[in-house]
PDB file of N, CA, C, O and CB in Angstrom:
ATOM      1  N   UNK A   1      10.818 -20.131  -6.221  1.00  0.00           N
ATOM      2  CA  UNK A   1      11.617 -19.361  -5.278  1.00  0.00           C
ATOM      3  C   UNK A   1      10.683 -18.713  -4.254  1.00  0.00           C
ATOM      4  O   UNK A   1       9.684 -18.081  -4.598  1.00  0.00           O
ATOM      5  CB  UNK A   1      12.472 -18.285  -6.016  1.00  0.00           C
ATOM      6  N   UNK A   2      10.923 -18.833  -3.421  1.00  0.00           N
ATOM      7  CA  UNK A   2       9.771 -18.167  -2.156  1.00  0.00           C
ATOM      8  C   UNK A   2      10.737 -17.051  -1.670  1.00  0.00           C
ATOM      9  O   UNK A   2      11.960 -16.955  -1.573  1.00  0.00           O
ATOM     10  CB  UNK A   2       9.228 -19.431  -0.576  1.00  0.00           C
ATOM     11  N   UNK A   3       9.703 -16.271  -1.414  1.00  0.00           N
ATOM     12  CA  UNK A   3      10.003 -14.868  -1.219  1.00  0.00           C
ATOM     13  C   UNK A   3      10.334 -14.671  -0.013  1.00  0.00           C
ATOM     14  O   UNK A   3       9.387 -14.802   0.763  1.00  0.00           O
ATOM     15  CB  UNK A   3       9.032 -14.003  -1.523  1.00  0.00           C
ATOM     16  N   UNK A   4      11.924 -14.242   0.748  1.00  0.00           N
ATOM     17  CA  UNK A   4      12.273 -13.802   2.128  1.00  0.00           C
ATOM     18  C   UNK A   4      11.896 -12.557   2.036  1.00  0.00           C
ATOM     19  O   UNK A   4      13.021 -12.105   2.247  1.00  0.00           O
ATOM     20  CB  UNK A   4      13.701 -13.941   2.611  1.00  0.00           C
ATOM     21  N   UNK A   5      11.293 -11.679   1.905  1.00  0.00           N
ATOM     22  CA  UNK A   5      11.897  -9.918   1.850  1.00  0.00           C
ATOM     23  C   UNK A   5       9.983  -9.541   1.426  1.00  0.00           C
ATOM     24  O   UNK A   5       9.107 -10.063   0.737  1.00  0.00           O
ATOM     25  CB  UNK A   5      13.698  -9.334  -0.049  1.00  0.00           C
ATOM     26  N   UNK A   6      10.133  -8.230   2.414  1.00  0.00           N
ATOM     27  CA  UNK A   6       8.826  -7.863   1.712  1.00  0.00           C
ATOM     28  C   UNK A   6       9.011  -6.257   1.953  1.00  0.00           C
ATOM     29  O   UNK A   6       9.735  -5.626   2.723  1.00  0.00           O
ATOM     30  CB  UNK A   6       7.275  -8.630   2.447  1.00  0.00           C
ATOM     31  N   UNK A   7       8.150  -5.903   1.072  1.00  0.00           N
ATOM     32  CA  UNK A   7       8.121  -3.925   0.935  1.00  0.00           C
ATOM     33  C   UNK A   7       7.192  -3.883   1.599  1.00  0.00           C
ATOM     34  O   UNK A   7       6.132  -4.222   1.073  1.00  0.00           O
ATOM     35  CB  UNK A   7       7.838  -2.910  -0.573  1.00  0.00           C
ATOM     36  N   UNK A   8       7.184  -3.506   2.858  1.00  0.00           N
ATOM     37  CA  UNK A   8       6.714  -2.441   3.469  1.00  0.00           C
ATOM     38  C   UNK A   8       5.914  -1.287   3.210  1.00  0.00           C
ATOM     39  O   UNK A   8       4.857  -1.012   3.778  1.00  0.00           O
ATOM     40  CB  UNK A   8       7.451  -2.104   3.775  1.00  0.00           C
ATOM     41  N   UNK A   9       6.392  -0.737   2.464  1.00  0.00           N
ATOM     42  CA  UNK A   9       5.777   0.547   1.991  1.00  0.00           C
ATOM     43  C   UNK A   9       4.453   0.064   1.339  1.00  0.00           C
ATOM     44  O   UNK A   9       3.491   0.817   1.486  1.00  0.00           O
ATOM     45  CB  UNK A   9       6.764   1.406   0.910  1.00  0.00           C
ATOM     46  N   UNK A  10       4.264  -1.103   0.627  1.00  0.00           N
ATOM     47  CA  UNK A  10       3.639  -1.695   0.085  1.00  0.00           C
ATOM     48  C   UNK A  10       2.363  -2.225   0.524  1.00  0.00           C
ATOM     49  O   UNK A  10       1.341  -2.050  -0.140  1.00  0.00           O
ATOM     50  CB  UNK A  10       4.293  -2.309  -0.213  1.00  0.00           C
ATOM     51  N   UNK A  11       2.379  -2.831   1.557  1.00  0.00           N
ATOM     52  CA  UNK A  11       1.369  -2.969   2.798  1.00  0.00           C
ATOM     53  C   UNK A  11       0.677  -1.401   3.398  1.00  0.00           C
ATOM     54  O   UNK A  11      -0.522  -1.146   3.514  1.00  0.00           O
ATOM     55  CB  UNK A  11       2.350  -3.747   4.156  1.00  0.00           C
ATOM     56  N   UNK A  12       1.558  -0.720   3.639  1.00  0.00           N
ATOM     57  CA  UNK A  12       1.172   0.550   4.176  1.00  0.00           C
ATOM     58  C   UNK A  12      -0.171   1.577   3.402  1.00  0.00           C
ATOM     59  O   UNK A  12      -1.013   2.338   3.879  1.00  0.00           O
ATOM     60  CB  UNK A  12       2.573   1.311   4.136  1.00  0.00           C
ATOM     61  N   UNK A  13       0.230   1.037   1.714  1.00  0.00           N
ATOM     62  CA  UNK A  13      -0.211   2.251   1.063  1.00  0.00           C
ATOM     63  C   UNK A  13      -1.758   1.285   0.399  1.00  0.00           C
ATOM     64  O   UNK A  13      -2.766   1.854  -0.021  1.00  0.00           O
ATOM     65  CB  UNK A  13       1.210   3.047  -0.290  1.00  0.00           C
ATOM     66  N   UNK A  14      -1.568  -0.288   0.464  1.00  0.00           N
ATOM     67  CA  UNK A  14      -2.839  -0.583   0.196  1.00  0.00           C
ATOM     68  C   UNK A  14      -3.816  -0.605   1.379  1.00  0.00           C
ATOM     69  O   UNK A  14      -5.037  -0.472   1.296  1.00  0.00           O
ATOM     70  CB  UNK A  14      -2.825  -1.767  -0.444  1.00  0.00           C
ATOM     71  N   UNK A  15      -3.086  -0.794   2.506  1.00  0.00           N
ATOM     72  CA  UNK A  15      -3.556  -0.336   3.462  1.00  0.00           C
ATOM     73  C   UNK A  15      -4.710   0.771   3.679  1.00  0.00           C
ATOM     74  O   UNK A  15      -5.940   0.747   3.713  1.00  0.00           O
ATOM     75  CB  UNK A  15      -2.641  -0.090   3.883  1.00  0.00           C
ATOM     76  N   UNK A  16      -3.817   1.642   3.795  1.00  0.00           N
ATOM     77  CA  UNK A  16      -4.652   2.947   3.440  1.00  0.00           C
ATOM     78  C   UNK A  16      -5.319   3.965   2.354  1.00  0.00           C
ATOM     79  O   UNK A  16      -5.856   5.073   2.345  1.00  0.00           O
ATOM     80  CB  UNK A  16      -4.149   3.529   3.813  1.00  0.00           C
ATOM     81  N   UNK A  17      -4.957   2.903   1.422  1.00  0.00           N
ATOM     82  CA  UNK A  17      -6.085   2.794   0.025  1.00  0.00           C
ATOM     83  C   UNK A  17      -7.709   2.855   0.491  1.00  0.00           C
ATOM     84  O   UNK A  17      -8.691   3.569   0.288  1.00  0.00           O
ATOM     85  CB  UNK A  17      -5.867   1.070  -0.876  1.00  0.00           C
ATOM     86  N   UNK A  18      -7.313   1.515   1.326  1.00  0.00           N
ATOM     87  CA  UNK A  18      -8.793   0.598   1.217  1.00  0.00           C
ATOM     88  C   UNK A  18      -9.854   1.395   2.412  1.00  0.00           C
ATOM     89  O   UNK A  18     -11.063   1.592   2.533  1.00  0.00           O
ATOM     90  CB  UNK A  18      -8.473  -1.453   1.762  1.00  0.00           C
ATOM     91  N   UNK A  19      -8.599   1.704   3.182  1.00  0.00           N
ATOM     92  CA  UNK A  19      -9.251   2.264   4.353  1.00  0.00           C
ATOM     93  C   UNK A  19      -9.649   3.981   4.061  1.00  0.00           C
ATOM     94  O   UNK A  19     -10.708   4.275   4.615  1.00  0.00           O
ATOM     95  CB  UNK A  19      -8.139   2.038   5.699  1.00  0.00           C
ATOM     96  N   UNK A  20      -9.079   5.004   3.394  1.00  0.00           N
ATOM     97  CA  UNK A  20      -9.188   6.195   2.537  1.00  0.00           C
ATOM     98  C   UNK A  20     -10.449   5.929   1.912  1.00  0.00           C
ATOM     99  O   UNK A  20     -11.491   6.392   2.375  1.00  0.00           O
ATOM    100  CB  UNK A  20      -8.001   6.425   1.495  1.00  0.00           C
ATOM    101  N   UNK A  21     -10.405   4.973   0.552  1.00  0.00           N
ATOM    102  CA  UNK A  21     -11.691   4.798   0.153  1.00  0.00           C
ATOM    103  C   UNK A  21     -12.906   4.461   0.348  1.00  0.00           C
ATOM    104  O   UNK A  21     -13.892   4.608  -0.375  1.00  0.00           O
ATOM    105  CB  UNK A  21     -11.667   4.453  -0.308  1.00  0.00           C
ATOM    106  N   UNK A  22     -12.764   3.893   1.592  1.00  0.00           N
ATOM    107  CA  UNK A  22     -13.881   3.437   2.716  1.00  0.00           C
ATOM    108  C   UNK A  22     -15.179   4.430   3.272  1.00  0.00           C
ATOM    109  O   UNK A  22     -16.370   4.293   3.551  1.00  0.00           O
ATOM    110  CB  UNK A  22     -13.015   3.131   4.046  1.00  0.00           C
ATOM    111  N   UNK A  23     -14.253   5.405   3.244  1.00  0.00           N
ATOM    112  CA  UNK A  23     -14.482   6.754   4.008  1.00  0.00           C
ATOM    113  C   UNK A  23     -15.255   7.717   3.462  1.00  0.00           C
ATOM    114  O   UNK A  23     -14.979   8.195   2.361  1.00  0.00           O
ATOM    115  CB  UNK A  23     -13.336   7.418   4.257  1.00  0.00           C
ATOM    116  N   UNK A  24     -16.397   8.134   4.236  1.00  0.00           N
ATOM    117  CA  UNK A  24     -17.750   9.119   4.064  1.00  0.00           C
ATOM    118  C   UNK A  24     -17.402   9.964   2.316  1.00  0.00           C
ATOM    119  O   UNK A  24     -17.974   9.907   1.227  1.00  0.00           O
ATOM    120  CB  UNK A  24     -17.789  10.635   5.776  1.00  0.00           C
ATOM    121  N   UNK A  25     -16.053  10.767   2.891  1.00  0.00           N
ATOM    122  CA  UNK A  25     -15.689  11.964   2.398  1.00  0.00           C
ATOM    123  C   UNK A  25     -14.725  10.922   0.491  1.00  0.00           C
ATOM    124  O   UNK A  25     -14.076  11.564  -0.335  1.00  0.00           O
ATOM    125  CB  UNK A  25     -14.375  13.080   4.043  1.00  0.00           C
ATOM    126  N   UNK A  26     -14.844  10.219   0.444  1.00  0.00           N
ATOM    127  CA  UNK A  26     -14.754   9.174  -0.806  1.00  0.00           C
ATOM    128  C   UNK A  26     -15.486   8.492  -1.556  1.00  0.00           C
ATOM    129  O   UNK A  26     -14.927   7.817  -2.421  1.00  0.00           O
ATOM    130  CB  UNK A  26     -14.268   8.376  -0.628  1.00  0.00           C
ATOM    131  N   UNK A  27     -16.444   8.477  -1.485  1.00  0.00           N
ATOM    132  CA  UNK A  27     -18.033   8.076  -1.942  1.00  0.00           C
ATOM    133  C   UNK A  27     -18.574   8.458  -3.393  1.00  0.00           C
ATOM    134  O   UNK A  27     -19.405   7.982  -4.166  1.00  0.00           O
ATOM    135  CB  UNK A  27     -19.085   8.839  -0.937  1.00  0.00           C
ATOM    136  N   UNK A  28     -17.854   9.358  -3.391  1.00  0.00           N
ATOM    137  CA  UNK A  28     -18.179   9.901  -4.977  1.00  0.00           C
ATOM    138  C   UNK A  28     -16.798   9.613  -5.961  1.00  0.00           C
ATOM    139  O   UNK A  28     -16.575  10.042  -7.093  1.00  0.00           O
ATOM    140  CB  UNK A  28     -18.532  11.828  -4.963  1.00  0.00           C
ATOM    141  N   UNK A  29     -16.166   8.941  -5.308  1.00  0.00           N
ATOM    142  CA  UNK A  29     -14.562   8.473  -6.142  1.00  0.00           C
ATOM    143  C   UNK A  29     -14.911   6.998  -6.535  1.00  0.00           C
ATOM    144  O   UNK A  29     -15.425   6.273  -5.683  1.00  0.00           O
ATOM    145  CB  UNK A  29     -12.852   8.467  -4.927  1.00  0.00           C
ATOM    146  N   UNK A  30     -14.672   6.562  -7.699  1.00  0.00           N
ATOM    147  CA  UNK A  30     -15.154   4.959  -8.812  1.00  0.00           C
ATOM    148  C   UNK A  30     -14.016   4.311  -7.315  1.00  0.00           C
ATOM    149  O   UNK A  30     -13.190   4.918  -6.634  1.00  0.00           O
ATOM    150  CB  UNK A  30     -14.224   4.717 -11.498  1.00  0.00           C
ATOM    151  N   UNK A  31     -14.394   3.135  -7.289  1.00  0.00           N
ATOM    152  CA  UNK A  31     -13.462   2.404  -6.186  1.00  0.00           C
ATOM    153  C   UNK A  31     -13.941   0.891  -6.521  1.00  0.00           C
ATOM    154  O   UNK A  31     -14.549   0.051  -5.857  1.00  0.00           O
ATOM    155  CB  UNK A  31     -13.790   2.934  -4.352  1.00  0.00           C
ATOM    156  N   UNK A  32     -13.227   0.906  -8.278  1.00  0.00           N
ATOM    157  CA  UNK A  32     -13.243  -0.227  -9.102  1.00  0.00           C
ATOM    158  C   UNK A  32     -11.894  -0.868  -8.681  1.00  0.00           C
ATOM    159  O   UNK A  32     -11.062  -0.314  -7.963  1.00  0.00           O
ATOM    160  CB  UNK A  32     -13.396   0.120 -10.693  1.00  0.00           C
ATOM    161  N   UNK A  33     -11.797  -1.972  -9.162  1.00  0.00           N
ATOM    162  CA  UNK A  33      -9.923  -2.582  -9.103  1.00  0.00           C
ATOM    163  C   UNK A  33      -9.260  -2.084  -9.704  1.00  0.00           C
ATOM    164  O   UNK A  33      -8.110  -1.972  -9.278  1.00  0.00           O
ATOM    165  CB  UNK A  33      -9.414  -3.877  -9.524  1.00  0.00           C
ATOM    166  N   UNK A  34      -9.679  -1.371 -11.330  1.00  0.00           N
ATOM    167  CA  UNK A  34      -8.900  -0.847 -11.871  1.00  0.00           C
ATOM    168  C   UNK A  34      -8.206   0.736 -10.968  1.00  0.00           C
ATOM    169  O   UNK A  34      -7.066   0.926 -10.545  1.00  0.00           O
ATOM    170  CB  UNK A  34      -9.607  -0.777 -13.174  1.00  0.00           C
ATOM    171  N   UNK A  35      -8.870   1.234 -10.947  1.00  0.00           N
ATOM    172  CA  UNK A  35      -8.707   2.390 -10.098  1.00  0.00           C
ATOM    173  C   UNK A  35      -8.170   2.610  -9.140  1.00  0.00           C
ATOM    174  O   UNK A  35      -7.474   3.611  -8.970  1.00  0.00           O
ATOM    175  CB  UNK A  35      -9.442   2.753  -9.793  1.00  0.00           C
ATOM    176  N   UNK A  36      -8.431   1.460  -8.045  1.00  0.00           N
ATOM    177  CA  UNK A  36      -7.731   1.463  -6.633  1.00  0.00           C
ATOM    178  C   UNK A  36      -6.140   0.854  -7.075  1.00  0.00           C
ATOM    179  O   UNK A  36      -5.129   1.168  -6.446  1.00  0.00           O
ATOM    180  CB  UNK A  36      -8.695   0.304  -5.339  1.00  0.00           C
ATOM    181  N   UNK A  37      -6.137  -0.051  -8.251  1.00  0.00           N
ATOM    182  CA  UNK A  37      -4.312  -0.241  -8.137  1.00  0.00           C
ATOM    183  C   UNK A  37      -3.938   0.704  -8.978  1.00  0.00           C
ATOM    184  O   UNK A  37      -2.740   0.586  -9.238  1.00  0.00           O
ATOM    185  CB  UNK A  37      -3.508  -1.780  -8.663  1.00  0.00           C
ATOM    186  N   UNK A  38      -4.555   1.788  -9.635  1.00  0.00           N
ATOM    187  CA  UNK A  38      -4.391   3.089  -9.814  1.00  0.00           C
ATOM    188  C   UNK A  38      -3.231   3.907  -9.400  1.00  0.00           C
ATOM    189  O   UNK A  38      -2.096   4.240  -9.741  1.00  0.00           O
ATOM    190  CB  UNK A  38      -5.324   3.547  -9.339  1.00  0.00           C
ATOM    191  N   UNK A  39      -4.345   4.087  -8.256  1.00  0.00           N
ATOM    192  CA  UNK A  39      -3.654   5.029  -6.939  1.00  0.00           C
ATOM    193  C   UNK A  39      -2.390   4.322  -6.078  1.00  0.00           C
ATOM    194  O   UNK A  39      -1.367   4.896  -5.707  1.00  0.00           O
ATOM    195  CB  UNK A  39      -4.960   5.323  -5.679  1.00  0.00           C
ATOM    196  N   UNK A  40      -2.778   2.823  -5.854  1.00  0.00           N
ATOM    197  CA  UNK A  40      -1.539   2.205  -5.619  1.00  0.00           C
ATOM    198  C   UNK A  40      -0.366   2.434  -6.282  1.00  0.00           C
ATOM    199  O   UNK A  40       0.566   3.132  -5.883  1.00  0.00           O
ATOM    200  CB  UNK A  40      -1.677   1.091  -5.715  1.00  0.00           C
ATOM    201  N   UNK A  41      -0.452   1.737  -7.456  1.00  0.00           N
ATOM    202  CA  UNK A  41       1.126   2.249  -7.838  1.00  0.00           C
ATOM    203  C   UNK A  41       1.417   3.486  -7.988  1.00  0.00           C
ATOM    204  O   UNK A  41       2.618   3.757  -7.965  1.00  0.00           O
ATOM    205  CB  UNK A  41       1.634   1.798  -9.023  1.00  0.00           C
ATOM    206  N   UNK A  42       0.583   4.434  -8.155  1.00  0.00           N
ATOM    207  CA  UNK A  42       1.133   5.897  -8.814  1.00  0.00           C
ATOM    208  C   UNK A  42       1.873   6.405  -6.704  1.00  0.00           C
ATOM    209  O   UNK A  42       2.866   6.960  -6.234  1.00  0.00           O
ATOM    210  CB  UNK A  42      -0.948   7.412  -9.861  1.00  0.00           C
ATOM    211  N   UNK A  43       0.989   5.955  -6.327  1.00  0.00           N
ATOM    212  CA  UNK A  43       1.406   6.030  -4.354  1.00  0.00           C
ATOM    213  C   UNK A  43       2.750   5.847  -4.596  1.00  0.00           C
ATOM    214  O   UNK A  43       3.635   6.695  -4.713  1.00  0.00           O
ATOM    215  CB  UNK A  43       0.716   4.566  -2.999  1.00  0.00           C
ATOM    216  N   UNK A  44       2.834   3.937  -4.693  1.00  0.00           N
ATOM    217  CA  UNK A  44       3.899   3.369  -4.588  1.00  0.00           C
ATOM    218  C   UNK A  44       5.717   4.086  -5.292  1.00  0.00           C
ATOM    219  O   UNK A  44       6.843   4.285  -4.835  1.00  0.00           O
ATOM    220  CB  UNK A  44       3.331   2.111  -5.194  1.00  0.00           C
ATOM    221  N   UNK A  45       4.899   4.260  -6.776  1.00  0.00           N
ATOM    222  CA  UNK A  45       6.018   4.953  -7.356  1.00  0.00           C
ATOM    223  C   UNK A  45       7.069   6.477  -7.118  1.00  0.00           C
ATOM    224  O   UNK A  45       8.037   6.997  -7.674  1.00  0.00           O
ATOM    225  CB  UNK A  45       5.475   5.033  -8.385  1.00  0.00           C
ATOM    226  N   UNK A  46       6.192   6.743  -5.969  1.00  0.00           N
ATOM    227  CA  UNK A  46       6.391   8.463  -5.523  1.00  0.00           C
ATOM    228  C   UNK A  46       7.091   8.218  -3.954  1.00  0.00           C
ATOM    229  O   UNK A  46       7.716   9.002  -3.239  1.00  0.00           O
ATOM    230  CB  UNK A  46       4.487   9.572  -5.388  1.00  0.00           C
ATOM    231  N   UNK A  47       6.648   6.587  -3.726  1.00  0.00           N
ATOM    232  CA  UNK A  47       7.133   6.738  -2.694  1.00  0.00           C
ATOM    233  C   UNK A  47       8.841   5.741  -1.765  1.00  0.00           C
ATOM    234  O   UNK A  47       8.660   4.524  -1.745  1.00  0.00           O
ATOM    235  CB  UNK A  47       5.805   6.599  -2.179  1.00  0.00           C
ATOM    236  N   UNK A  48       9.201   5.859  -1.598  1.00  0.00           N
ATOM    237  CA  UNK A  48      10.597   5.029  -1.182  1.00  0.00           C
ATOM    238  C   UNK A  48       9.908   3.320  -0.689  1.00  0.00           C
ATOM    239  O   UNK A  48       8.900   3.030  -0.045  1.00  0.00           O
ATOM    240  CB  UNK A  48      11.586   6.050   0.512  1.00  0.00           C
ATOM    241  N   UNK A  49      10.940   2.487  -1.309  1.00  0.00           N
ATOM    242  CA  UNK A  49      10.603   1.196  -0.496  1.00  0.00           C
ATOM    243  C   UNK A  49      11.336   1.328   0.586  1.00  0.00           C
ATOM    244  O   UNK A  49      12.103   2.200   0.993  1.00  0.00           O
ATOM    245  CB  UNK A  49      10.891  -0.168  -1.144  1.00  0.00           C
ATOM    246  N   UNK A  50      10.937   0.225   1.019  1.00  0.00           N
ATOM    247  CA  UNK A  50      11.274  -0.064   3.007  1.00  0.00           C
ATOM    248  C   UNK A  50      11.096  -1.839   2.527  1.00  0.00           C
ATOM    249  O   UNK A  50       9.975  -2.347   2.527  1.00  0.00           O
ATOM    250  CB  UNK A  50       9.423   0.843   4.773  1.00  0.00           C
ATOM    251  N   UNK A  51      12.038  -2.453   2.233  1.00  0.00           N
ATOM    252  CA  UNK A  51      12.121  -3.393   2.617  1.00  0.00           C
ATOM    253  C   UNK A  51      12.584  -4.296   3.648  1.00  0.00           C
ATOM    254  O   UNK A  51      13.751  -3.946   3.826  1.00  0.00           O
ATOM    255  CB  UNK A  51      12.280  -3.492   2.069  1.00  0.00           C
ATOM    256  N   UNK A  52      12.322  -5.308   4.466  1.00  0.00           N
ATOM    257  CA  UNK A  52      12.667  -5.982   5.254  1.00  0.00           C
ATOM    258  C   UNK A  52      12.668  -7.517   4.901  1.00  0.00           C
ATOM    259  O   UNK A  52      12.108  -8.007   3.921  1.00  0.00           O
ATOM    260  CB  UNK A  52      12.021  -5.606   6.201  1.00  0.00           C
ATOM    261  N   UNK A  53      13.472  -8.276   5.973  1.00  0.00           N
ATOM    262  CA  UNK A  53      13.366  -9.384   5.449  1.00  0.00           C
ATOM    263  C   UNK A  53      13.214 -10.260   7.098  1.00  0.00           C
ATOM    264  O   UNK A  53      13.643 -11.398   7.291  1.00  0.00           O
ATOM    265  CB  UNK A  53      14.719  -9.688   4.303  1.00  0.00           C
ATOM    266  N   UNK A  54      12.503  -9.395   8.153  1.00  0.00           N
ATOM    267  CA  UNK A  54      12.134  -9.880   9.546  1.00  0.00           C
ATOM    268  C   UNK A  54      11.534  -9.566   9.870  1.00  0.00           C
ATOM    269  O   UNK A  54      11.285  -8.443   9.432  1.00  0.00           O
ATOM    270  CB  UNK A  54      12.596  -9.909  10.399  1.00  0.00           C
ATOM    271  N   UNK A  55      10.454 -10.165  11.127  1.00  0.00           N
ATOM    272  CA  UNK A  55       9.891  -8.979  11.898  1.00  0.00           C
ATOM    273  C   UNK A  55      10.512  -7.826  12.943  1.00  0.00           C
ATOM    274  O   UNK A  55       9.977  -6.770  13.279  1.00  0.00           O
ATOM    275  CB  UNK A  55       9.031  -9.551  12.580  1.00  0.00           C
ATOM    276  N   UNK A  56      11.629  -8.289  13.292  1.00  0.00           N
ATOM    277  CA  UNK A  56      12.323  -6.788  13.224  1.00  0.00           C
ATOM    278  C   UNK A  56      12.415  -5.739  12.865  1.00  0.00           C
ATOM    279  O   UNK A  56      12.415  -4.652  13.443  1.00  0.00           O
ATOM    280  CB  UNK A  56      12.940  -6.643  13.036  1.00  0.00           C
ATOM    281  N   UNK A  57      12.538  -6.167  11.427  1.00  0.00           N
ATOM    282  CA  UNK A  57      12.832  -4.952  10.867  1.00  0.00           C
ATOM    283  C   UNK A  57      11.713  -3.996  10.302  1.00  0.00           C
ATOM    284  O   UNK A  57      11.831  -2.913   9.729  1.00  0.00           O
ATOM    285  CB  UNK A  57      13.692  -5.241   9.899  1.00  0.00           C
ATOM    286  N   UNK A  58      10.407  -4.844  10.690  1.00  0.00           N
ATOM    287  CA  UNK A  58       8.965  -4.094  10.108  1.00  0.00           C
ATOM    288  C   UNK A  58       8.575  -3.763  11.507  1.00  0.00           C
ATOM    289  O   UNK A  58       7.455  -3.253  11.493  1.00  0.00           O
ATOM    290  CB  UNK A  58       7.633  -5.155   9.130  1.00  0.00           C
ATOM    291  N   UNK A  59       9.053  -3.853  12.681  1.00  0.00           N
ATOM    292  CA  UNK A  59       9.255  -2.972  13.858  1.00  0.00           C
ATOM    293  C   UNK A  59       9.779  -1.783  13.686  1.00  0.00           C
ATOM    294  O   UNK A  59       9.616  -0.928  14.556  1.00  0.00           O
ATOM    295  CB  UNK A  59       9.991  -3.495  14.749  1.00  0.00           C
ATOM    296  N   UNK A  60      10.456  -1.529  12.605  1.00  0.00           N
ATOM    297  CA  UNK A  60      11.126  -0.138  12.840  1.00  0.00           C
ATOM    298  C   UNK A  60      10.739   0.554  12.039  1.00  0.00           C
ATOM    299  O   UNK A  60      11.633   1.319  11.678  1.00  0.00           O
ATOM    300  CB  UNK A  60      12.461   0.018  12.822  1.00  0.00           C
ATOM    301  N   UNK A  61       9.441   0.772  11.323  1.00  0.00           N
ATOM    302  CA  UNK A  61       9.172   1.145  10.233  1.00  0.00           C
ATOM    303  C   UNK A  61       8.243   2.292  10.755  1.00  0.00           C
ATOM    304  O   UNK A  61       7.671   3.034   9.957  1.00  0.00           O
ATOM    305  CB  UNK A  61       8.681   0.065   9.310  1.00  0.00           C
TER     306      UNK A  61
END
């Protein structure tokens, strides 16, 4: 089954995982795999999906 629909929110928060942990002031935080999908889901779970199933609709996000 191939996937029409994608979360949004989902992109957003590994997004700015990678890019957060990147950063000067993060250096002393483990930024193992285990860890970074860590923070992902515990993100993810706190936060609302936004799904879409166009680029439309990830225009309005």
């Amino acid at each position: 089954m191939d996937r029409e629909y994608t979360n949004v929110m989902e992109e957003i928060v590994v997004t700015w995982v990678q890019v957060l942990m990147s950063g000067m002031e993060y250096q002393t935080f483990c930024s193992c795999s285990k860890c970074k999908n860590d923070i992902i889901t515990l993100s993810l779970n706190n936060l609302p999906n936004y799904y879409v199933t166009t680029e439309e609709g990830r225009k309005r996000v």
